[in-house]
C-alpha positions in Angstrom: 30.8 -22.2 19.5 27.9 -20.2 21.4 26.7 -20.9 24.9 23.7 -22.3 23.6 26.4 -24.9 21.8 27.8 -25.7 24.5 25.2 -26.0 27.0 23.8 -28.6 24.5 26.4 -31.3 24.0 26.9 -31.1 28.3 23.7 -31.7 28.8 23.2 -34.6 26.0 25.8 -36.4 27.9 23.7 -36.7 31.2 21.1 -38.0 28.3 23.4 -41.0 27.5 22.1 -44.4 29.0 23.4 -46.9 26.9 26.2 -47.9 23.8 23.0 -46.6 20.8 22.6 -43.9 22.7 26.3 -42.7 22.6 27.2 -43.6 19.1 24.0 -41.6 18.6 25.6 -38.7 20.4 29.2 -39.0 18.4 27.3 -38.5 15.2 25.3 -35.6 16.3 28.4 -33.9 16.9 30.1 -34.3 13.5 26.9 -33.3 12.0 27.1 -30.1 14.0 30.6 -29.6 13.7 30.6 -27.5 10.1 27.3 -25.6 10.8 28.8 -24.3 14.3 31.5 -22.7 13.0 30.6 -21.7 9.7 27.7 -19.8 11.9 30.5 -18.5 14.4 32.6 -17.2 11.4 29.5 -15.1 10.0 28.8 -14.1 13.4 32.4 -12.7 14.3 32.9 -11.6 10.5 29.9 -9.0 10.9 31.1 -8.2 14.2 34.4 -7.2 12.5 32.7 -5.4 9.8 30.8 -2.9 11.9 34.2 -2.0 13.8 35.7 -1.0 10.2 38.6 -4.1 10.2 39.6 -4.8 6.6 39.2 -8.2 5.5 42.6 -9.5 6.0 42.4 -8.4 9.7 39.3 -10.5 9.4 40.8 -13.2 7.8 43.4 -13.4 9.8 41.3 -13.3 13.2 39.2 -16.5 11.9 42.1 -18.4 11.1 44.5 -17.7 14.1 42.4 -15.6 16.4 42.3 -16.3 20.3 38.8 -17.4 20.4 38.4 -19.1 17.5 41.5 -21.5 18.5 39.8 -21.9 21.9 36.4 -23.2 20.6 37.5 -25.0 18.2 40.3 -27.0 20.5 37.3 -27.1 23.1 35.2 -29.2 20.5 37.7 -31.3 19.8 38.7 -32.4 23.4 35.2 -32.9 23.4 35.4 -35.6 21.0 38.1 -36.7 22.5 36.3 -37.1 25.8 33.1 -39.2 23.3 36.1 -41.1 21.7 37.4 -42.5 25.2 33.8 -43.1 26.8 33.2 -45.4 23.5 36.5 -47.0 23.6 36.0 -47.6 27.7 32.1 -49.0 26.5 33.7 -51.6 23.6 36.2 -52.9 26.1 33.8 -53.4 29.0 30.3 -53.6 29.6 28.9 -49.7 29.1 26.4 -50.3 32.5 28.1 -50.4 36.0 31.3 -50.4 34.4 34.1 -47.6 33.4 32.2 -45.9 30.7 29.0 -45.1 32.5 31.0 -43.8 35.5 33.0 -41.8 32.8 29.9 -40.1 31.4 28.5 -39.2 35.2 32.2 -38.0 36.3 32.8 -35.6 33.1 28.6 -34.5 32.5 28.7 -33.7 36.3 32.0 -31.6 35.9 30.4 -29.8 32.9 27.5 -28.5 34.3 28.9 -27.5 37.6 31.6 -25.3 35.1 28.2 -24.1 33.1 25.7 -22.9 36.5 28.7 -21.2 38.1 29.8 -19.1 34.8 28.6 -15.4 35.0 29.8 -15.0 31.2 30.1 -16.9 27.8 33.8 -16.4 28.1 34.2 -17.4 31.6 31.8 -20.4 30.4 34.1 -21.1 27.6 37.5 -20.8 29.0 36.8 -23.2 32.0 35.4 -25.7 29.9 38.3 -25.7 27.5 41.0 -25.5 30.1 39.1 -28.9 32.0 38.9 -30.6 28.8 42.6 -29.5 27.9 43.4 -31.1 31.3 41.8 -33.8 31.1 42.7 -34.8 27.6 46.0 -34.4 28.7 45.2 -37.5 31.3 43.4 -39.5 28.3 40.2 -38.2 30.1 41.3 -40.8 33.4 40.3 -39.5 36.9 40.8 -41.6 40.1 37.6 -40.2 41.1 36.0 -42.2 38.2 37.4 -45.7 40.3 36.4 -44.9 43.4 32.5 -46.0 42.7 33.4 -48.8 40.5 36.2 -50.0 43.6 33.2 -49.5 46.0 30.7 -51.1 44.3 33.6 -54.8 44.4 34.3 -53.8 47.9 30.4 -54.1 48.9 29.9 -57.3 46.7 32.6 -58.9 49.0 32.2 -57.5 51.8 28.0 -58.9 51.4 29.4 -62.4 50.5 28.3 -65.0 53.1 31.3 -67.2 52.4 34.6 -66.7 51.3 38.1 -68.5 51.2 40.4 -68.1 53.9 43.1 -69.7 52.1 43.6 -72.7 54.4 42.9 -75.9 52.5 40.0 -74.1 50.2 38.0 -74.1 53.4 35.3 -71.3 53.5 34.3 -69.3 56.6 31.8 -66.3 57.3 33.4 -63.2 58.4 33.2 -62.7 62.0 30.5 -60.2 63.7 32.0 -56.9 64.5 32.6 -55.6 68.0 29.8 -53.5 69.1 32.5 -51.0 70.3 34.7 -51.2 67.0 35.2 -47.9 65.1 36.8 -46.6 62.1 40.7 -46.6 62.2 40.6 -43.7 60.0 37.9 -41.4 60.9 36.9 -43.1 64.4 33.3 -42.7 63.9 31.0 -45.7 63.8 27.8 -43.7 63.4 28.9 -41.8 60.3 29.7 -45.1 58.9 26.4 -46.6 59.3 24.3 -43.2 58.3 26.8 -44.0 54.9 25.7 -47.6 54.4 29.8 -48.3 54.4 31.8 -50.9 56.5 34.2 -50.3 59.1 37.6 -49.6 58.2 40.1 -47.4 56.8 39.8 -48.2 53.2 36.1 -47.9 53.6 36.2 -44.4 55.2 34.4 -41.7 53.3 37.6 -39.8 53.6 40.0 -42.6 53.0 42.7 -41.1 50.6 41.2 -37.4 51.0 42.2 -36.2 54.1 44.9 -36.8 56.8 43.5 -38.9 60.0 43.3 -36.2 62.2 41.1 -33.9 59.9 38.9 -36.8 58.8 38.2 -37.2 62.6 37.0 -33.5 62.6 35.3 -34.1 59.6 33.4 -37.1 60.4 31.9 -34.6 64.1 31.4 -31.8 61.6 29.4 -34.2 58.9 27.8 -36.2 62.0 26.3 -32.7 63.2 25.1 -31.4 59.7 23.1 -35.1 59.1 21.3 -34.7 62.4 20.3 -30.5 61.9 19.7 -30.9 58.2 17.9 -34.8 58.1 17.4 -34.6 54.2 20.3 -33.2 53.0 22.6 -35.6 50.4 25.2 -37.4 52.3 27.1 -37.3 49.8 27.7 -33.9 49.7 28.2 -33.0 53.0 31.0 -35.7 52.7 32.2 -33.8 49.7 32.0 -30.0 51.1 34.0 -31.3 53.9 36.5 -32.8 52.1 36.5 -29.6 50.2 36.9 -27.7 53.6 39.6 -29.2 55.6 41.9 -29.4 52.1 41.5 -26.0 52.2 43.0 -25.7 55.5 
């Protein structure tokens, strides 16, 4: 499979909005399948010829060589990863729901593996080791939950009303205390600049880092919102995640 292979069916998947356009996406990959390799074969076949291998060195290379196994297994976690995304999609609504955040989780991870490659083989090996791995988890990632958990946590949290279990009554929840911070982080601001509630299982870094580093994080995030105004939240939350578990 060539770069150029690759670099399509990763960036197909940021193209995939809705159950058509997936099924879509399943058969363009068996259509491609045969043509991919049949073109890789001729390709490595000539290669082999001008270095003077016989034919059964050839031979042998295309049926058990190192890089043929590789692309090939890499195409078919591939599918595998299609396969699950259209299972998740049958079984639940494909929008908001577990296969859309599937598709963003695994076509983000793709193309951060593709712009940070400096060769095809680099390019190749990463891909098929992450899809290796993640087959191995049936292509599940707690990092695939954490929107879909957020997004229930803010449509109770934005209820007016709710039970409080005493008689079916129904209350409003309480105004917070002007001077009430995180539990985890201790930071009120970087809370609000997030659009998240107080509280420890609403914390940015909930589940990331220890207390005491997501208290450093949450100055060190604080201080790079207010000297760099349109950076992505998100990702200062992410590189400093990224920096104090590498501590």
């Amino acid at each position: 499979m060539s770069r150029k292979d690759q670099e399509k069916f990763a960036a197909c998947i940021t193209d995939v909005a809705a159950m058509p356009d997936l099924i879509n996406l399943a058969e363009e990959i068996d259509e491609a399948e045969d043509p991919i390799f049949k073109q890789m074969d001729s390709r490595v076949r000539a290669f082999m010829q001008r270095r003077h291998y016989s034919d059964d060195d050839i031979d042998e290379y295309l049926s058990r060589g190192l890089w043929m196994r590789v692309a090939f297994d890499t195409l078919t976690y591939f599918k595998g990863l299609i396969g699950a995304v259209k299972q998740q999609a049958t079984s639940h609504d494909f929008e908001n729901g577990m296969a859309e955040e599937t598709l963003k989780y695994y076509s983000r991870k793709l193309v951060q593996i593709r712009m940070h490659s400096t060769s095809y083989q680099q390019h190749l090996l990463q891909t098929y080791a992450f899809l290796r791995d993640s087959a191995h988890n049936k292509f599940v990632n707690t990092l695939i939950f954490r929107p879909l958990l957020q997004n229930l946590l803010t449509q109770s949290s934005d209820s007016p009303v709710g039970s409080n279990g005493n008689g079916g009554r129904t209350t409003t929840n309480p105004a917070p205390d002007a001077n009430q911070k995180c539990s985890h982080c201790g930071s009120k601001p970087l809370h609000e600049k997030m659009g998240v509630a107080l509280g420890r299982n609403k914390c940015p870094f909930n589940g990331e880092l220890s207390r005491a580093q997501a208290k450093k994080a949450a100055k060190e995030v604080l201080q790079q919102m207010q000297a760099h105004p349109q950076a992505d939240k998100k990702e200062l939350i992410k590189a400093a995640i990224a920096s104090h578990k590498a501590e």
